[in-house]
N, C-alpha and C positions, 0 to 999 in steps of 0.2 A: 317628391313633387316634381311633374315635370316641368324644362323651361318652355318658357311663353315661347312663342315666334315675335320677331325684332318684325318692325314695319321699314318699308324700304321707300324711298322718297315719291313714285309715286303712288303710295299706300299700301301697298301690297303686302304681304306677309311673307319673309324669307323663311326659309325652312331652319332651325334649329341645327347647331354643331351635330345635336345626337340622333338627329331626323338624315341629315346627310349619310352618317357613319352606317345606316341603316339600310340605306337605299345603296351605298357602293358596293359595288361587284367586290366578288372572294379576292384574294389576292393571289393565290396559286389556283393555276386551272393547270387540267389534264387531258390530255387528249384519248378518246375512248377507245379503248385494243387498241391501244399504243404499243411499241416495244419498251419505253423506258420511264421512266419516272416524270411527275409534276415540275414543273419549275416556274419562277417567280417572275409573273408577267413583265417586270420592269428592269429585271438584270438574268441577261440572256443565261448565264451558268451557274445562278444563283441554287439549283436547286440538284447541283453536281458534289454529292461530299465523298472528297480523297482522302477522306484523313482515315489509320489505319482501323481497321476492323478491333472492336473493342468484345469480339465472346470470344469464348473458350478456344485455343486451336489445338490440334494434336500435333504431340513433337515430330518436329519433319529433320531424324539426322541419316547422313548419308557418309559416305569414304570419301574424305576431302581430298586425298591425292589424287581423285578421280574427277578430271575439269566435267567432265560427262555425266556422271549422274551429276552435280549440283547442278547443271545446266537444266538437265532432267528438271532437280526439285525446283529452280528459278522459274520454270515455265508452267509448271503443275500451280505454284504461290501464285505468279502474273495472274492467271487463268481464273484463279478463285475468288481472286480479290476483283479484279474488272467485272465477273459478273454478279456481281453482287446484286441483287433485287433493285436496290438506287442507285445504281451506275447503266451499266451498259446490258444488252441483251446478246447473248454470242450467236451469232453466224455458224452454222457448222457446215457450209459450203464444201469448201476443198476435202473435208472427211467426209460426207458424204458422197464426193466424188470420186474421192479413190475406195472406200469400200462397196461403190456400186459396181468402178471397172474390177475389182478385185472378186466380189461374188459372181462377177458374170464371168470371168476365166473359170472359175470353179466349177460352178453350172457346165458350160462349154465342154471339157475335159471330163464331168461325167458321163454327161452323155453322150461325149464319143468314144466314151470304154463301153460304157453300156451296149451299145451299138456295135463296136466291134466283138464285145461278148456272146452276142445276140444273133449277129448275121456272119455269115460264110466270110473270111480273111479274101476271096479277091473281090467281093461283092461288097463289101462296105471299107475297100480302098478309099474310094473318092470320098466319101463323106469323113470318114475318118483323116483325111490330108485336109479337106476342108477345115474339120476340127479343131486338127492343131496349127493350123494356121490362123485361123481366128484368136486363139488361144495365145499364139504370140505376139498378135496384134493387140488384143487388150491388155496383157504383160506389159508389151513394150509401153502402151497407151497410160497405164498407169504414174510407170516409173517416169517418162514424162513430164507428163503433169505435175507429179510429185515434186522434182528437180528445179521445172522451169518457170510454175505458174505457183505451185506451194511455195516454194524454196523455202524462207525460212519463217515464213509466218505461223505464228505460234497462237495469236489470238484476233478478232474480228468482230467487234460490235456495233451495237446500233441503238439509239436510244431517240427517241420521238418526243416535243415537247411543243406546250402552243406558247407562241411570243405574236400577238397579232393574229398567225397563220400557223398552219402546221410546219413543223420547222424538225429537217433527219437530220443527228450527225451519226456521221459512223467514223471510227477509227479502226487501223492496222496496224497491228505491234509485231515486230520482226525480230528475230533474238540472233543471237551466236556469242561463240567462245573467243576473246582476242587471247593467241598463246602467251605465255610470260617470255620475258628477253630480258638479257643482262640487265636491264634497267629497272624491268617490271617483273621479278622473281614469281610474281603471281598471276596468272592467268585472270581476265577480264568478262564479267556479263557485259555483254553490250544490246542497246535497247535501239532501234531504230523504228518511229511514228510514225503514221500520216491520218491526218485528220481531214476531212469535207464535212460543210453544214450547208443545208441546202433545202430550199421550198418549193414546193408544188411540183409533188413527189422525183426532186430532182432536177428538174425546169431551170429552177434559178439559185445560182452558185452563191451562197451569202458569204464564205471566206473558205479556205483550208491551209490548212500549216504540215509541215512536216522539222521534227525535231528529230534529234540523237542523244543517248548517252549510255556512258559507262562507266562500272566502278567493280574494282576486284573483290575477288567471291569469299577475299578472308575480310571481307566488310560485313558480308552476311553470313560468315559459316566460323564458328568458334572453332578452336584445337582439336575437339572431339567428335565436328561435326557436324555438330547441332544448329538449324539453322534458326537467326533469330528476324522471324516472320516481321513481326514490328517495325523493325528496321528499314526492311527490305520494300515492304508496303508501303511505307512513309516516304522513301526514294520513289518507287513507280510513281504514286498519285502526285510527287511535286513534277515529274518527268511529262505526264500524262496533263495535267493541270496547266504547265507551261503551252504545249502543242494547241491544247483546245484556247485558254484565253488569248493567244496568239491573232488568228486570222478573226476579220470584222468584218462586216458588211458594206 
């Protein structure tokens, strides 16, 4: 049976606990072609879960005397796990940029063989120095960018949610190897963040943080190897976790 409405003092009829419950708005809203996931109108990161990834994963073992591939598999795990469906959306910027100056060297260099295949040796001089000049321009132009605008950024996301207003955060996750020294026998992943959240498509700054950390790779990599993902995931997402609840509006 339903409950009555309660009269209110000047006669009126208040609406019912279960008449209210009815009429309030969802509690997770999403913003439509978003890049990232729902989140819970009343707790801005409420709807960010770092905790590690619970399906199946394939064994990821590598040569542990080699700081380089574990790096390798450190940043291949980061990768997998940040984009996760309910976390972050990746950015492929900077690869997209170096394999567009990369195929257009390619391009360039074909056809100024072609071309010198094609026309008379002092007739397609000029174009052919043209050629390879352009060709070391985009080389160089690459390597560049790669060095000084990539350097070590390994991952780049972006996740869109509504708090009031349409509200981006993006983070940048930067990796490298710290060597081992007499003191630290072991060689270091080290994790360098920066975080921005921000409304009206960028307009207005609501916080950004930037954090660090590191921990040696016999923390993630057994005797044989093998690295144990779990672990490794469970470190990022508290690393990742700290950066974002960090900056506030």
């Amino acid at each position: 049976m339903a409950p009555k409405n309660r009269k209110t003092a000047n006669g009126g009829a208040s609406p019912s606990p279960s008449t209210l419950e009815e009429k309030s708005p969802a509690k997770f809203a999403q913003v439509d072609g978003g890049d990232g996931v729902a989140s819970d109108s009343g707790t801005t990161h409420s709807g960010l879960d770092l905790t590690p990834s619970t399906s199946a994963r394939d064994e990821v073992k590598v040569n542990n005397s080699s700081a380089t591939d574990m790096k390798h598999a450190c940043d291949d795990a980061l990768k997998r796990f940040l984009a996760r469906p309910d976390l972050f959306k990746q950015i492929h910027t900077h690869t997209d940029v170096r394999l567009a100056l990369g195929w257009a060297s390619v391009l360039v260099s074909l056809g100024t063989g072609l071309y010198g295949y094609k026309v008379e040796f002092e007739k397609s001089k000029p174009v052919v120095w043209a050629g390879l000049i352009l060709y070391i321009i985009l080389t160089v132009a690459q390597a560049l960018y790669a060095y000084f605008i990539e350097g070590d950024i390994v991952f780049v996301g972006k996740r869109k949610t509504f708090d009031k207003r349409i509200v981006t955060e993006r983070i940048t996750v930067s990796s490298k190897t710290i060597p081992s020294t007499p003191s630290a026998p072991c060689p270091s992943y080290a994790l360098s963040l920066s975080y921005v959240r921000s409304a009206s498509g960028g307009k207005t700054l609501l916080g950004k943080g930037r954090s660090g950390a590191e921990r040696p790779y016999n923390s993630f990599f057994d005797p044989q190897g093998v690295m144990d993902q779990e672990a490794f995931e469970r470190w990022v997402g508290s690393v990742v976790g700290r950066v974002i609840e960090g900056p506030s509006e």
